[in-house]
C-alpha positions as CSV (number, residue, x, y, z in Angstrom):
1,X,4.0,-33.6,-11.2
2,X,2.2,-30.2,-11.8
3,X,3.5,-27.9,-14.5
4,X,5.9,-24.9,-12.6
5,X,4.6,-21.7,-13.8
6,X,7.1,-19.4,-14.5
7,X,5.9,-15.6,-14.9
8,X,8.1,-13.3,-17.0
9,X,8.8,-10.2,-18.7
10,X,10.1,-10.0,-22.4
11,X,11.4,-13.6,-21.6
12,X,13.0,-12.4,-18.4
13,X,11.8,-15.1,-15.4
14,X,10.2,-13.3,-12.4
15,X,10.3,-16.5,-10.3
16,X,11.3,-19.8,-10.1
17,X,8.8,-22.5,-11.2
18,X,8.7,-24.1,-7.4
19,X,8.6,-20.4,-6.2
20,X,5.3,-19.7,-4.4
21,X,4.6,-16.0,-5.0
22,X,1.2,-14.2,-4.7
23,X,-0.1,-12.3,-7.3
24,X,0.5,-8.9,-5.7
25,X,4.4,-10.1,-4.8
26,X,4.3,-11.5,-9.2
27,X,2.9,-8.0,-10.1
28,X,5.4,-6.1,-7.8
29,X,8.4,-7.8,-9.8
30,X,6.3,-7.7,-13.0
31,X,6.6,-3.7,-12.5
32,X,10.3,-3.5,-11.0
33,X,11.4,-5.9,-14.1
34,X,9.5,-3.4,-16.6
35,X,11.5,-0.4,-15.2
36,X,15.1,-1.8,-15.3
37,X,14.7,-2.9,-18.7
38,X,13.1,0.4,-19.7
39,X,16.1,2.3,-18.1
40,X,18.2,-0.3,-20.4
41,X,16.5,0.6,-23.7
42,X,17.2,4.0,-22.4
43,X,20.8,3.8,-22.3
44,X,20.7,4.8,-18.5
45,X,21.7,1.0,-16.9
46,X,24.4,-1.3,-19.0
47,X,22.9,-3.8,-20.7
48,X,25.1,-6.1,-18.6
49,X,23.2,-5.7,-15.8
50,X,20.9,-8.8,-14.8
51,X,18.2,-9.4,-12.8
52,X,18.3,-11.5,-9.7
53,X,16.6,-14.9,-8.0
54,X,14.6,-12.7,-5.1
55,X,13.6,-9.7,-7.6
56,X,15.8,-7.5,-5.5
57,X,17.6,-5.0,-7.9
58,X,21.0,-3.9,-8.1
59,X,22.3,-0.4,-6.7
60,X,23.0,0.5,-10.2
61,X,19.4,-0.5,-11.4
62,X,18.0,1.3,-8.6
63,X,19.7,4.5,-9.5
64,X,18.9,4.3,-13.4
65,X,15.0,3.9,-12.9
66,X,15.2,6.8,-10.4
67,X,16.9,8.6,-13.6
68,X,14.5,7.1,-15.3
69,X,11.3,8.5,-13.9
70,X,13.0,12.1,-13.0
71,X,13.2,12.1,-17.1
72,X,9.9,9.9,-18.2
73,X,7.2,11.5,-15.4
74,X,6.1,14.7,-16.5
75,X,4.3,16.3,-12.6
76,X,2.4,19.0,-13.5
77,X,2.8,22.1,-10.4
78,X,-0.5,21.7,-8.8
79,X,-3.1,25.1,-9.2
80,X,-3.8,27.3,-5.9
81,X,-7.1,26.3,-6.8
82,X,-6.9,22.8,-7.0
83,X,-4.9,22.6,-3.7
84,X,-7.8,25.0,-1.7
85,X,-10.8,22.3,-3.3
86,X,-8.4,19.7,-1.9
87,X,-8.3,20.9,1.5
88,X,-11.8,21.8,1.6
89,X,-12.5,18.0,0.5
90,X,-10.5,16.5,3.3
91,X,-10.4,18.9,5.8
92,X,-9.9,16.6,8.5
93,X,-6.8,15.2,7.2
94,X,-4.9,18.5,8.2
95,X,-6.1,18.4,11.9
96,X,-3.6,19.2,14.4
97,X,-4.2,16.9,17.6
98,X,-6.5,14.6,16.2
99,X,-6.4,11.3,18.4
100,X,-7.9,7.8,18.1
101,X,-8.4,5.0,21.1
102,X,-7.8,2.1,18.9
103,X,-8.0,-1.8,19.9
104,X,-6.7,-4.4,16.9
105,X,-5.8,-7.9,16.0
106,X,-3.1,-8.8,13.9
107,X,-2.3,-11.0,11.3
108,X,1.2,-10.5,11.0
109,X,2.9,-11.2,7.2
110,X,6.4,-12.7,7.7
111,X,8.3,-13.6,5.1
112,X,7.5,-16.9,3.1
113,X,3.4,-16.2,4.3
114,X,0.4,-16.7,2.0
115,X,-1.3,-14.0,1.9
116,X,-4.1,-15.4,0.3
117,X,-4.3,-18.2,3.0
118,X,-3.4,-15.5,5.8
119,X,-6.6,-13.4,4.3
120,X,-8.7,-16.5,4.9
121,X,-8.1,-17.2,7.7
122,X,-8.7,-13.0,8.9
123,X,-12.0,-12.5,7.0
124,X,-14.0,-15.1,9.4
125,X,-12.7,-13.7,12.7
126,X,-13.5,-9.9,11.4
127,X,-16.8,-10.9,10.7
128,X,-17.3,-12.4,13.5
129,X,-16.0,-9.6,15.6
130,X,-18.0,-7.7,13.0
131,X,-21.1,-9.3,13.8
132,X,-21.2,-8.9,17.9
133,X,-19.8,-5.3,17.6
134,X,-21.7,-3.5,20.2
135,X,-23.3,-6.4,21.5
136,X,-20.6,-8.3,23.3
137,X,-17.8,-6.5,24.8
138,X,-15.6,-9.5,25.2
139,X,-15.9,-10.3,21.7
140,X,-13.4,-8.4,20.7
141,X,-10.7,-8.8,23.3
142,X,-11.3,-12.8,23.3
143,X,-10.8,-12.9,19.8
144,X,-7.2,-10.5,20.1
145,X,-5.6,-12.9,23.1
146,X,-6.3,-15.8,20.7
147,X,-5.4,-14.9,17.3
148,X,-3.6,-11.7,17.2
149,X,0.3,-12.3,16.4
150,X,0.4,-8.7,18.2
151,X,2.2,-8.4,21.7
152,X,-1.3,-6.2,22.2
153,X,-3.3,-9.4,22.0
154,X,-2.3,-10.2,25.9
155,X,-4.6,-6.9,26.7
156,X,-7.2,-7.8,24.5
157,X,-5.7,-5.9,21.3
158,X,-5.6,-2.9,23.3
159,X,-3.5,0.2,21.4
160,X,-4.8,3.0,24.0
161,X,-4.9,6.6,22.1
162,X,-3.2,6.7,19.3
163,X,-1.9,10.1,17.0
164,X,-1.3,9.5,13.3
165,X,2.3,9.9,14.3
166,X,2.2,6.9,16.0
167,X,1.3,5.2,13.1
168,X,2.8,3.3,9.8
169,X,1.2,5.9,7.2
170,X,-0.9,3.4,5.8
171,X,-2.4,2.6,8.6
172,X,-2.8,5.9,9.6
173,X,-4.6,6.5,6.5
174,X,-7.7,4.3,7.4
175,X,-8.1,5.7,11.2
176,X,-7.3,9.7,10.9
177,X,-9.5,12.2,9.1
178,X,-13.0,9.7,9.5
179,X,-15.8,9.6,11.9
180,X,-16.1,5.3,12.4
181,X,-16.8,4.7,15.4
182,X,-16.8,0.7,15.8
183,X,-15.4,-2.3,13.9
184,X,-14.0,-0.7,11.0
185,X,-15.8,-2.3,8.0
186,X,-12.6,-4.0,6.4
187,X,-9.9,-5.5,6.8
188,X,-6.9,-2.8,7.4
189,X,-3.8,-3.8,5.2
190,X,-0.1,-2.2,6.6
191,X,3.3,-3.6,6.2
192,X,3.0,-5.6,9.4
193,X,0.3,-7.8,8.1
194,X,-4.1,-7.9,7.9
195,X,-5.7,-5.7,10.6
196,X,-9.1,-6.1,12.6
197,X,-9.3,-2.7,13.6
198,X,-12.0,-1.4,16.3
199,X,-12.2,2.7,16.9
200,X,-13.3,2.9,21.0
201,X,-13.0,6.6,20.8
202,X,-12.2,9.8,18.8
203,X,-11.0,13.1,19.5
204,X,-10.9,15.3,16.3
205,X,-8.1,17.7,17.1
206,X,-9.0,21.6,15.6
207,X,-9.2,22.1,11.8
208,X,-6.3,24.2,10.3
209,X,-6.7,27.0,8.0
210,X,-5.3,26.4,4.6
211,X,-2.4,29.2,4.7
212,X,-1.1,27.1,7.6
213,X,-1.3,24.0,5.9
214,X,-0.3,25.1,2.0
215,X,2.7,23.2,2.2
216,X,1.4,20.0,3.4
217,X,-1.6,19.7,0.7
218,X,0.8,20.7,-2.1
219,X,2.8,17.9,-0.8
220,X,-0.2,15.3,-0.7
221,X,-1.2,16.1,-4.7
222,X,2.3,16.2,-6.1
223,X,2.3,12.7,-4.1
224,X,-0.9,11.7,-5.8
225,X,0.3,13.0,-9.1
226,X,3.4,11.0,-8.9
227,X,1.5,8.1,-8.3
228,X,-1.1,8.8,-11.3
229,X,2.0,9.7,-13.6
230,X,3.8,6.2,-12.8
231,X,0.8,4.3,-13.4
232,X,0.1,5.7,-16.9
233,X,4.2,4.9,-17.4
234,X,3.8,1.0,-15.9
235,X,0.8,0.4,-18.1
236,X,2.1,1.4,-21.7
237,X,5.8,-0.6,-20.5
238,X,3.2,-3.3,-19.9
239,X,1.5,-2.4,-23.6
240,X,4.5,-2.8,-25.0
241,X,6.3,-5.7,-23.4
242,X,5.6,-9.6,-23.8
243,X,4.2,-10.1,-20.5
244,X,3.5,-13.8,-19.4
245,X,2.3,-15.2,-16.7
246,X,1.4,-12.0,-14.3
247,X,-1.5,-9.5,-15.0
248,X,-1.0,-6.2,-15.3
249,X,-3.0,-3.2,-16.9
250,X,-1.7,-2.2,-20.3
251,X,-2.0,0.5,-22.8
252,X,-1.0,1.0,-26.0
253,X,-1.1,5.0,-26.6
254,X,1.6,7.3,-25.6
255,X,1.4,8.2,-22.1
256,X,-1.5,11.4,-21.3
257,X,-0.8,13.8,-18.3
């Protein structure tokens, strides 16, 4: 029988041997499991607490890490100046009335799926798609009514026009603020599954001033700044933890804002 591998955290088990996790679902616990034993060390969760089968954390765990952060992440106010380059460097993110025609297939994740197998079998059909785009109409639409998991797929993948709004943010992300016209050169990732996204048309909505918009791009950097900021925190828990079986980014000097 094959050896189960069990990753884990400071001798904490992230998974079951027989448990068949990918390595972004390993890493995701890796990082949860990092944070509820910080907020332990930090006297903010009872050391009682303990960690579960499906990496799901208690409500008490969930609360301490938010604790945690609100006391470990240090979010600089961003500078007028820094939030003016910002806007001048993605101007078309803070269109009003921007608008995509948008046809896709879907690879839908469910829960239990290989990723990695799911990503396999995508990457042929979007280069194929890839490779007659332009050329062959039908390509696209033939390819949607037999492999998307999308109810779309019955009209060829067809969206119609979309506004960010109508979008999960991450997918919103990789259509909104661009000029692709065309098979969009990569797979699009979102919480419904692996995307083969195709832009039919654009229209790019009017440019805001940045007066109008202040709020929204101080928004977006104290976002990114957060996200920075818990990075730097994951990787020195990860620097100074015994971490087995899962890789993560570590660092061993204090954290640096």
């Amino acid at each position: 029988m094959p050896e189960e591998r069990v990753a884990r955290i400071n001798g904490v088990a992230l998974n079951a041997g027989d448990a068949a996790l990918s390595p972004e679902e390993l890493r995701q616990r890796a990082c949860t499991e990092l944070l509820r034993q910080a907020a332990q060390h930090s006297g903010l969760l009872a050391a009682s607490d303990a960690p579960t089968a499906d990496g799901v954390l208690s409500e008490a765990a969930a609360g301490a890490i938010d604790r945690l952060l609100e006391q470990a992440l240090e979010l600089p106010e961003p500078s007028e100046d820094a939030c003016r380059r910002h806007h001048a460097a993605h101007e078309g993110a803070y269109r009003t009335g921007e608008r995509v025609r948008v046809r896709h297939i879907l690879f839908a994740v469910t829960p239990g799926v290989d990723v990695a197998a799911l990503r396999k079998r995508a990457e042929p059909i979007f280069l194929d798609v890839r490779c007659h785009d332009g050329k062959a109409d039908n390509a696209f639409a033939d390819a949607a009514r037999k492999w998307s998991n999308c109810p779309s797929g019955e009209h060829g993948g067809d969206l119609g026009w979309l506004a960010s709004t109508d979008c999960a943010p991450e997918f919103a992300r990789e259509l909104f603020g661009r000029v692709e016209i065309g098979v969009l050169p990569r797979l699009v990732h979102s919480r419904f599954g692996l995307h083969v996204v195709e832009v039919l048309e654009r229209e790019p909505g009017i440019a805001q001033p940045f007066d109008s918009v202040r709020g929204a791009v101080v928004t977006s950097l104290r976002r990114q700044a957060y996200v920075t900021a818990l990075r730097q925190y994951l990787r020195l828990l990860a620097g100074q933890a015994n971490v087995e079986g899962v890789e993560l980014e570590a660092a061993d000097t204090p954290l640096v804002q």
